[in-house]
N, C-alpha and C positions, 0 to 999 in steps of 0.2 A: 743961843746955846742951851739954856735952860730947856726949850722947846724937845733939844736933841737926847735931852736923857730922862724927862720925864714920861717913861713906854705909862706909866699909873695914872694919867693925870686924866680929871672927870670929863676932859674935851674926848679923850678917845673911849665912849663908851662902846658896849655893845650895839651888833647892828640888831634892829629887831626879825624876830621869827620868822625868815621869808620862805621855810621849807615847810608846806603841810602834806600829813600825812607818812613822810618818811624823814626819820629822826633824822639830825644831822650826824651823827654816829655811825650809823648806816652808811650814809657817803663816803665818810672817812675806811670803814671799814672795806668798803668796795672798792676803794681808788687803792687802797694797802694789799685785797683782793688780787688784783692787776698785778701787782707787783710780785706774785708769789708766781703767773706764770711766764718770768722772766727767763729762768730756763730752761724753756722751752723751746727758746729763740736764739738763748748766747752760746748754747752747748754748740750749736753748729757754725755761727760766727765766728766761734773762737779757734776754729779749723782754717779760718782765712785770715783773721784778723788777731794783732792784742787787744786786752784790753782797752788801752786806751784807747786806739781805732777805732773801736766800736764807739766807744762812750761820746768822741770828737765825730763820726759819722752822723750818730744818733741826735747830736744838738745842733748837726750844719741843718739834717731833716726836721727838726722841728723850728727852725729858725724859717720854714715855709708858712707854717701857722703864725709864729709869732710874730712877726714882721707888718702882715697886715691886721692885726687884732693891735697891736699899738698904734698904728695908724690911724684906725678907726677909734684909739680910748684917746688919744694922742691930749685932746684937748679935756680929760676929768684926770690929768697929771696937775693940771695948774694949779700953785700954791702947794701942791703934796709934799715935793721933791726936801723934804728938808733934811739935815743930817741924821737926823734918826730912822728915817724912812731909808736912805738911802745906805746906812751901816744895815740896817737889817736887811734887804735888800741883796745887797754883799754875803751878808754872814749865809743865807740860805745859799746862795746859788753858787758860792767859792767854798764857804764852810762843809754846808751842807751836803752839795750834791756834789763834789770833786773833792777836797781834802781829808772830807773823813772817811772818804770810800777807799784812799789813798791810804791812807793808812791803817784800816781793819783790814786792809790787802796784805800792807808790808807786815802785819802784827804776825799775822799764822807762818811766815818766811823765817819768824827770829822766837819761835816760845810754841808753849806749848797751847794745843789748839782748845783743849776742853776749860783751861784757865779765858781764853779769847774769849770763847763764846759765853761762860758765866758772867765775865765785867760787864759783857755788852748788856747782859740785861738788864744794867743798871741806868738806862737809857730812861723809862718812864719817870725813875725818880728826880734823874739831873732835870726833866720835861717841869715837873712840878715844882718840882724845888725855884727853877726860874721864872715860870709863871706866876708861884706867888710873890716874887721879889720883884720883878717888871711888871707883870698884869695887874697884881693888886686881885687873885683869883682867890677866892676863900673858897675853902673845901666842904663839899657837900657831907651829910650825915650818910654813916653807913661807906664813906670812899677807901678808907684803911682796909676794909673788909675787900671792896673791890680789888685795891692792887696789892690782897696779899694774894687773892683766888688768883688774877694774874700772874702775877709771877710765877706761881705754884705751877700753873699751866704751862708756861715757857719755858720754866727749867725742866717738866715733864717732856714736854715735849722736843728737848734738845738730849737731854740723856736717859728719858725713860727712868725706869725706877732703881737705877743704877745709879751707885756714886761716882763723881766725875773723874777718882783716881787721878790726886796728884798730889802735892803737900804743898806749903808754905813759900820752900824755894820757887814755885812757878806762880808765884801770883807776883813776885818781885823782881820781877822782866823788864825790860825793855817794849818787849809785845802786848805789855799788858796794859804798861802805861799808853800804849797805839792806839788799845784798844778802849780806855777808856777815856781819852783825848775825841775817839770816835763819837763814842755812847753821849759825851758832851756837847757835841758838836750838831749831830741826830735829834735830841733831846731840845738843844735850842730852836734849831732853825722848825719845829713847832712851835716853839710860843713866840719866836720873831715871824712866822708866818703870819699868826693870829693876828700879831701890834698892827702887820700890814695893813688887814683885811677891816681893823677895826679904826685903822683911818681911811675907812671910804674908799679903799680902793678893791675894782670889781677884780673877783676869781681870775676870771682870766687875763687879766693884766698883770697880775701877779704871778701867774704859770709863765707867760709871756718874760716876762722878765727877768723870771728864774732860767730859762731857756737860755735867753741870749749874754746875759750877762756871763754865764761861766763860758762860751763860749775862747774869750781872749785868755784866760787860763788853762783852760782842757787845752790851745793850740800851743801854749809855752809848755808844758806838759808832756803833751807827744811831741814837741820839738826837743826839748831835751831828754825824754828816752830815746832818741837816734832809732826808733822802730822803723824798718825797713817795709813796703808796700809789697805784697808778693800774692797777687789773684791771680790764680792760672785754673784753668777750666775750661771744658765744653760751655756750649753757648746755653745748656739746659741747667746743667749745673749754676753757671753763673745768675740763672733769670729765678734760680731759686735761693740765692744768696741773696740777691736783691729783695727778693722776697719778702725773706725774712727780716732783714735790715728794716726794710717800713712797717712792720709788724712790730718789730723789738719796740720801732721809736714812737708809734702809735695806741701801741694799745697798752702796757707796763706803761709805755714814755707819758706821752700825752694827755690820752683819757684818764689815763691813771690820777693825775694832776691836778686835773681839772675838777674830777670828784673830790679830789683829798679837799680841795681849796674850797669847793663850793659849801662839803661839810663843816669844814673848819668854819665857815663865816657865821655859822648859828649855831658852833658846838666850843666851849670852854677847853682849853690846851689840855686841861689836866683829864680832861675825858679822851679828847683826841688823841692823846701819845700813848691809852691805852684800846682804843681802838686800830692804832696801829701796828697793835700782835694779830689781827686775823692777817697777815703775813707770811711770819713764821707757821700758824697755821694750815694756812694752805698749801705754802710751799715743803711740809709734811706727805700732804696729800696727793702734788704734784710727784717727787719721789715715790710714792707709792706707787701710783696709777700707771706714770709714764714709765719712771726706769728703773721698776721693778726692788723698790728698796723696800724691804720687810717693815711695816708698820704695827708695834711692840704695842703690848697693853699699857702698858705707861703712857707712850706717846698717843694711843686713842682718849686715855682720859683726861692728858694736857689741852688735845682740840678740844673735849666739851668744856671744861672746865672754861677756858676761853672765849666758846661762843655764848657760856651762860652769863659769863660775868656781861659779855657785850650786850646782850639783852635785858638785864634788868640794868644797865646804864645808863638804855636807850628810855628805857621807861621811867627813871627818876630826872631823868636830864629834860623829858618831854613834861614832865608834872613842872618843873621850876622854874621853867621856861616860857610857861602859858600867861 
């Protein structure tokens, strides 16, 4: 038991440097990238399917990768498995990728949306806050300075240079508390990703098993939303639903993962949860480009603000790390 709570202890050190040439940073950034063009894929989904359809479709298709990549790691499981491997485990793949998307969903249904979207940015702090308390991460010189330039960016980029107009009563919601149950939940399952990675288990074993494990959840999920099955379509229509469906779970879904994971194995949480605002980022730019949403001078200066901080991260993270 002692094994199962000590996430600090000097058995799980860091793995060494296996990325030359491009920061781990960069990965993280890239695989959070993918994620920004998500709607891309679900705008049109969501004219067939709910939500949750989608999300339960999207983990039967990755459960094709994942199936045989355990297979093949099947036997560098031995001796891992222990309670703390396996609550973190959990925490990412029920926590992380179904609960707290569950409920930053129900948040915006019960409150108001611009109080939502401020808690959530509180997301890299809870990331920190628990990395130093599980990891045992000590914060680099000059990091205060990085995630205030962050956040500065996010909140730019979320209301531009407008205040987010609301008072005191809407931050003491029901939806707010959702939302920041969310931001904790997001927040964690990076630095429970890292404890993974940093007991010897490879990237894709751990995408893998984020995949399948929420599986038996995401199916109690759509079983008791009672959502109803209803494709109907030409046979052209439908080979483009299809389409899209292995695009959603392939390229946001899977490569996306895989990046995040392979960055995370040579990058500190507390770098990593602020490399996962090129995101929010992109998916700015995604609105712009695709469906035509006016991109504000605030909101241009929250992306740079963003990409600079993630560049000079990438280059203090590559000095301490050598």
């Amino acid at each position: 038991m002692e094994n199962a709570i000590k996430f600090g202890s000097k058995g799980a050190t860091s793995q060494s440097l296996r990325t030359r040439g491009m920061s781990g940073i960069w990965y993280v950034a890239l695989g959070a990238t993918l994620w920004g063009l998500d709607p891309l894929f679900r705008i049109l989904l969501l004219k067939s399917f709910t939500s949750a359809q989608i999300v339960f479709i999207e983990h039967v298709l990755l459960a094709i990768y994942a199936v045989p990549v355990l297979m093949k790691y099947r036997r560098t499981l031995a001796g891992k498995l222990s309670l703390a491997v396996i609550g973190a485990m959990l925490f990412i793949s029920w926590g992380g990728s179904a609960i707290a998307t569950i409920l930053f969903t129900a948040a915006f249904s019960h409150g108001n949306a611009n109080a939502i979207l401020l808690l959530q940015k509180l997301q890299p702090l809870f990331a920190i806050i628990l990395a130093r308390v599980l990891l045992k991460e000590t914060l680099p010189s000059k990091f205060f300075a990085y995630i205030g330039v962050a956040l500065l960016g996010t909140y730019l980029l979320t209301f531009g240079l407008k205040l987010p107009g609301m008072g005191l009563k809407d931050l003491g919601t029901i939806s707010c508390l959702f939302s920041i149950l969310a931001a904790v939940l997001w927040g964690g399952s990076t630095v429970m990703g890292k404890f993974l990675l940093q007991k010897k288990l490879d990237f894709p074993v751990v995408t893998s098993l984020r995949f399948l494990l929420a599986l038996p959840l995401l199916t109690i999920v759509l079983l008791a939303s009672g959502d109803h099955w209803q494709l109907n379509g030409s046979s052209s229509e439908l080979t483009i639903i299809a389409v899209n469906l292995l695009f959603q779970a392939f390229f946001p879904g899977l490569i996306s993962m895989l990046l995040y994971y392979k960055g995370l194995s040579t990058t500190k949480a507390f770098f990593a949860t602020l490399a996962e605002l090129a995101f929010p980022a992109v998916g700015v730019c995604v609105n712009w480009l695709v469906f035509g949403q006016k991109l504000t001078i605030g909101q241009l200066v929250g992306f740079i603000l963003i990409w600079l901080t993630l560049w000079f991260m990438s280059r203090q993270s590559n000095q301490t790390e050598k």
